[in-house]
C-alpha positions in Angstrom: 5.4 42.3 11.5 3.0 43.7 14.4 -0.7 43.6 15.3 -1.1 46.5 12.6 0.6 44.9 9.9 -2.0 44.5 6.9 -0.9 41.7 5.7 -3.0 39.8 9.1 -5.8 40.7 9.9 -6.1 39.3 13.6 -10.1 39.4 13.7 -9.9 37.3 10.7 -8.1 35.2 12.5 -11.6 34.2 14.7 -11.5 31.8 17.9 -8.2 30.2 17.9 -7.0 26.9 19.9 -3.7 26.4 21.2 -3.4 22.7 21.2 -0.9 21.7 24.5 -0.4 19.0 26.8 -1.2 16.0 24.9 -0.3 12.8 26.0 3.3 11.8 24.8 6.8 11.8 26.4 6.9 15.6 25.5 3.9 16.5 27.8 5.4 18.6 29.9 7.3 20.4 27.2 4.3 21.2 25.1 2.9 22.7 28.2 5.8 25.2 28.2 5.4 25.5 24.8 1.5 26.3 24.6 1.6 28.8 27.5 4.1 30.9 25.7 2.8 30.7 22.3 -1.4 31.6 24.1 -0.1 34.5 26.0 2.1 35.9 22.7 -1.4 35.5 20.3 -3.4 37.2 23.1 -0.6 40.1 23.6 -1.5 40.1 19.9 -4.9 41.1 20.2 -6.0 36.9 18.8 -8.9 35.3 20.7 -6.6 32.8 21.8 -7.7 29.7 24.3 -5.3 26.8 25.8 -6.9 23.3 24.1 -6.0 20.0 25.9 -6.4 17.1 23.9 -5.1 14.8 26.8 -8.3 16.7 28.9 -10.7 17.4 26.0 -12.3 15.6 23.0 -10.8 17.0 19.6 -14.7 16.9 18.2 -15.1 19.8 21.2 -13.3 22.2 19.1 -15.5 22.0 16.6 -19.1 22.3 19.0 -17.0 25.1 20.6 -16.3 27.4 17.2 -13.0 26.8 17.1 -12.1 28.6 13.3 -8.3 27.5 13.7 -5.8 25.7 15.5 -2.0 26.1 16.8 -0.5 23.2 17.3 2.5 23.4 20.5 1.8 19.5 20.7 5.3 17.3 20.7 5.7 13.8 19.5 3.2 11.3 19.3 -0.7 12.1 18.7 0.7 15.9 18.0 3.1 16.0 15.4 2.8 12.3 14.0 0.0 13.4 11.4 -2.3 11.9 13.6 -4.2 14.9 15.0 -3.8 16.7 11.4 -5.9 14.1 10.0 -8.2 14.6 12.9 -8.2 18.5 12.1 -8.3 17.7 8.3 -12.0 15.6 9.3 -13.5 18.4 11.3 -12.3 21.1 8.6 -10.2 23.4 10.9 -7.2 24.7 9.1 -4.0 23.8 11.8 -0.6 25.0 12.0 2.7 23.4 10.5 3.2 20.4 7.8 0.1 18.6 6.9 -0.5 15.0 7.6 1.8 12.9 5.3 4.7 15.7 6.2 4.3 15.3 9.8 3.4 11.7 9.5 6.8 10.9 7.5 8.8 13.7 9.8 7.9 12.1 12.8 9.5 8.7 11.4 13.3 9.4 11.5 13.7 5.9 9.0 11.2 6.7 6.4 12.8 10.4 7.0 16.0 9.1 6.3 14.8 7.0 3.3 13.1 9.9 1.6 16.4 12.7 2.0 19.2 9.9 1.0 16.9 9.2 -2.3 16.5 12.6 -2.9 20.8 12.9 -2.8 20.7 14.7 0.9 23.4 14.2 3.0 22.4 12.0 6.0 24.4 9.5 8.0 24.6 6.0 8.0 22.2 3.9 9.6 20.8 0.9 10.7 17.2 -0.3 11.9 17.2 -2.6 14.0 15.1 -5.3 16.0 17.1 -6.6 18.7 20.8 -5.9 21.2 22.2 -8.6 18.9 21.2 -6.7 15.7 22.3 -3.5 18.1 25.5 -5.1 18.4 25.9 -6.3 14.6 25.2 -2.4 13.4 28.0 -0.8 15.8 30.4 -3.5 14.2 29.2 -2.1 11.0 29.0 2.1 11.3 31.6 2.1 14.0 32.4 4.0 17.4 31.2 6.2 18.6 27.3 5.2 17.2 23.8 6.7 18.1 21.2 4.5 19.5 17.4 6.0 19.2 13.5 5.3 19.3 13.2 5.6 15.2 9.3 8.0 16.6 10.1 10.0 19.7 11.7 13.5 20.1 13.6 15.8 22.4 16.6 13.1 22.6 14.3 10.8 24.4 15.6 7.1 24.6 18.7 8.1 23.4 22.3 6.4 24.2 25.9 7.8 22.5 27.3 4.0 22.2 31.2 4.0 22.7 31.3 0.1 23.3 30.1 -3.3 22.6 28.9 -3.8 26.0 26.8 -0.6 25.9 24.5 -2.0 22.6 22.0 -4.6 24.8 21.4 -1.5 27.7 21.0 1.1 24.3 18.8 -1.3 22.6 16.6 -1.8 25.7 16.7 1.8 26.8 15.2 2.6 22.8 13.2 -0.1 22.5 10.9 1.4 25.8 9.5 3.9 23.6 9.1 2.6 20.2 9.6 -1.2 18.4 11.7 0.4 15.6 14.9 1.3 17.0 17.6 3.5 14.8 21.4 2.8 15.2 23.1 5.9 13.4 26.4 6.7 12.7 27.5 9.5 15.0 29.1 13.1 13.2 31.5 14.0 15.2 31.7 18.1 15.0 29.6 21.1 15.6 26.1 20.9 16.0 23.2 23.4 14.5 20.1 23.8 13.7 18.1 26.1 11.5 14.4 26.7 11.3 12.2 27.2 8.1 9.2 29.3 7.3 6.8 29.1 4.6 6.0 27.0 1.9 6.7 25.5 -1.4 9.3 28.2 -3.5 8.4 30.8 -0.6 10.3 28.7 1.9 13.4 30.2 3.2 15.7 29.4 6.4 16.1 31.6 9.2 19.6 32.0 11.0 21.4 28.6 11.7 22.5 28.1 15.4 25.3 26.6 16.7 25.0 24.8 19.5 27.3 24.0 22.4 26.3 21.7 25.3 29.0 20.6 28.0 30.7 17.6 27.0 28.8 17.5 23.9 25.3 16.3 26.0 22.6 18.0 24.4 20.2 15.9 26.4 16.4 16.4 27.5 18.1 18.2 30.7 20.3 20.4 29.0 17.8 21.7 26.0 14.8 22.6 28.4 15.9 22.9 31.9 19.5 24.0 32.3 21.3 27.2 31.2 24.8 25.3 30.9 24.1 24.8 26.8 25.5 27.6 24.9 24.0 28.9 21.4 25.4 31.1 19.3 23.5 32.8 16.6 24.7 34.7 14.8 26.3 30.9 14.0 29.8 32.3 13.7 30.3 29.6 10.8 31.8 30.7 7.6 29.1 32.5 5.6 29.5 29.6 2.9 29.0 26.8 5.9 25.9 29.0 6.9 24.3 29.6 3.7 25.1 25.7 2.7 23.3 24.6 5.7 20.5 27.0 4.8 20.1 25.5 1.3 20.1 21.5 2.5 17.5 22.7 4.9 15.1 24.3 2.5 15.3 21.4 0.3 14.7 18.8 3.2 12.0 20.7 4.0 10.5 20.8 0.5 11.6 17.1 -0.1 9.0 16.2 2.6 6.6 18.0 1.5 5.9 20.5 4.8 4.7 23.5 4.6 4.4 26.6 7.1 6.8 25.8 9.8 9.9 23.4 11.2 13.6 23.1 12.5 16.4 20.7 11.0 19.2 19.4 12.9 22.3 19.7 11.5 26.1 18.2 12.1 29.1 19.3 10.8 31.9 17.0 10.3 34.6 18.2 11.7 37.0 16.2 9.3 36.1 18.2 6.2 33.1 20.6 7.0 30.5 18.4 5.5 26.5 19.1 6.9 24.9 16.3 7.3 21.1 16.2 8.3 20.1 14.3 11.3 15.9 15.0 12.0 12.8 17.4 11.1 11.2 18.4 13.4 7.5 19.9 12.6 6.1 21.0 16.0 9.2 22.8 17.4 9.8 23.6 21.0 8.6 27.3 21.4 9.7 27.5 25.1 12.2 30.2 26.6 14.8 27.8 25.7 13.2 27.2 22.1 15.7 27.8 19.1 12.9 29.0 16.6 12.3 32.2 18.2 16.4 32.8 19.2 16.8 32.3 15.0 13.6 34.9 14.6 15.0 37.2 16.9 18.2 37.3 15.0 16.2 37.8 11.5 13.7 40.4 13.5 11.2 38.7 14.4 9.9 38.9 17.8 8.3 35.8 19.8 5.3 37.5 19.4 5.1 38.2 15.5 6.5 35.0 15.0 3.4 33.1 16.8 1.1 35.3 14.6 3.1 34.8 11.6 2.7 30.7 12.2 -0.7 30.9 12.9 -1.8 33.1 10.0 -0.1 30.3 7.9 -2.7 27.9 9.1 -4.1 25.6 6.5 -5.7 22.1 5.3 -4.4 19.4 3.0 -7.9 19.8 1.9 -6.8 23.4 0.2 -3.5 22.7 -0.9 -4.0 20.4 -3.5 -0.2 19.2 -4.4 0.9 23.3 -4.1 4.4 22.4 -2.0 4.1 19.3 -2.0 7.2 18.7 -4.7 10.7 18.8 -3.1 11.9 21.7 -5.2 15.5 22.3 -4.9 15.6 25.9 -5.2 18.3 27.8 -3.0 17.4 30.0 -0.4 
């Protein structure tokens, strides 16, 4: 896909906003993300501008002729369904998942919920309120156990609990950024992720990617500002393992309803090879240590092509109707 593909028209494409910044934990990572994502749509030939909704009223976009939006807003107030339904009220079509995908996505319980009810592998968990009820759910899903805000991203608040006398620091750490706090029974076994474009039957999963941080720490540090993690993509999985992963995706994906763009999180147990899915995420990190564009690169799509590709996918709930929203379970 280039500037002179017919199938987008860029002028068509009018005043675009590249929403960055924000005011979540993420901040700083959005900021990454925005810049790269503004100065591929420019390279592109798009009237592309950087938006701040942490600087600038949302109701400016609209005074300012604003005809879409690209969202490179993480977490909170950016990929919570909150400024979706802002968009949604002011009637500019928006990147990624619409407002009950985004909303639910964001929520890695009701997430949860929603994919074990649907017969989607995902592991055990608890939500707890309290270290006691910490302590209760590591007696419960066992060593080693995951301790995490149930609404925040990018590993944030996050503790790998190998003791009892780790649950009450865990619990407090999580409880700092959100009142629901998820216990989860760690996968031990190789970790990968796999974006998805599109929507509805017409969504199919890039390249998975394996990834390899030291000591297993694929932390805040590691994913944004190190060059220690290792991914490999091609995956170097068995093509069944691959193409498995692909399908689970697709179909977590469509379960929730999203539509356009996102990245699932995948482990492998290493016991017997079974995928199980961890989180969605529906505002992916589009930095230089992003995975989105390292899978599009791999398919052939540059960064570039892929940033117009994501915007020309913007839309409203208001235009969908219920197209996509059914969790098909079509393979990919």
């Amino acid at each position: 896909m280039s500037q002179n593909d017919p199938k987008i028209d860029v002028k068509a494409l009018g005043k675009v906003a590249v929403l960055m910044g924000g005011t979540s934990a993420e901040r700083e990572v959005s900021l990454m993300s925005g810049g790269g994502v503004l100065q591929a749509l420019r390279s592109r030939g798009v009237d592309a501008h950087a938006f701040d909704p942490a600087h600038s009223d949302l109701s400016e976009l609209k005074a300012h002729g604003y005809s879409r939006c690209c969202i490179a807003l993480h977490g909170r107030h950016g990929e919570d369904g909150t400024v979706q339904g802002a968009l949604e009220l002011l009637g500019i079509p928006y990147t990624g998942p619409g407002v009950m995908a985004s909303s639910i996505a964001m929520d890695k319980i009701m997430t949860k919920r929603i994919w074990r009810s649907d017969g989607l592998p995902t592991p055990d968990w608890r939500l707890v309120s309290s270290s006691a009820e910490t302590a209760q759910a590591f007696q419960e899903l066992g060593a080693p156990m995951i301790v995490k805000p149930s609404r925040e991203g990018s590993t944030i608040g996050l503790t790998k609990v190998t003791s009892l006398g780790q649950c009450e620091q865990a619990y407090r750490l999580a409880a700092q950024h959100d009142p629901e706090v998820l216990c989860e029974q760690f996968i031990d076994g190789d970790e990968t992720t796999c974006p998805i474009l599109g929507q509805g039957t017409e969504a199919r999963a890039l390249p998975v990617i394996r990834i390899e941080a030291p000591q297993g720490n694929y932390d805040y540090q590691n994913k944004y500002f190190t060059d220690v993690t290792q991914y490999h993509c091609p995956s170097g999985l068995p093509e069944a393992e691959e193409r498995e992963i692909q399908r689970i995706v697709v179909q977590a994906y469509r379960t929730l309803g999203c539509r356009g763009w996102a990245r699932a999180d995948i482990m492998i147990r290493a016991s017997d090879r079974k995928p199980f899915l961890l989180e969605i995420n529906t505002s992916p990190g589009m930095t230089g240590h992003s995975l989105v564009p390292m899978s599009a690169n791999a398919s052939g799509i540059s960064y570039p092509d892929l940033c117009l590709r994501i915007l020309a996918s913007a839309s409203l709930d208001a235009l969908q109707g219920r197209a996509g929203a059914a969790g098909g379970r079509e393979s990919v």
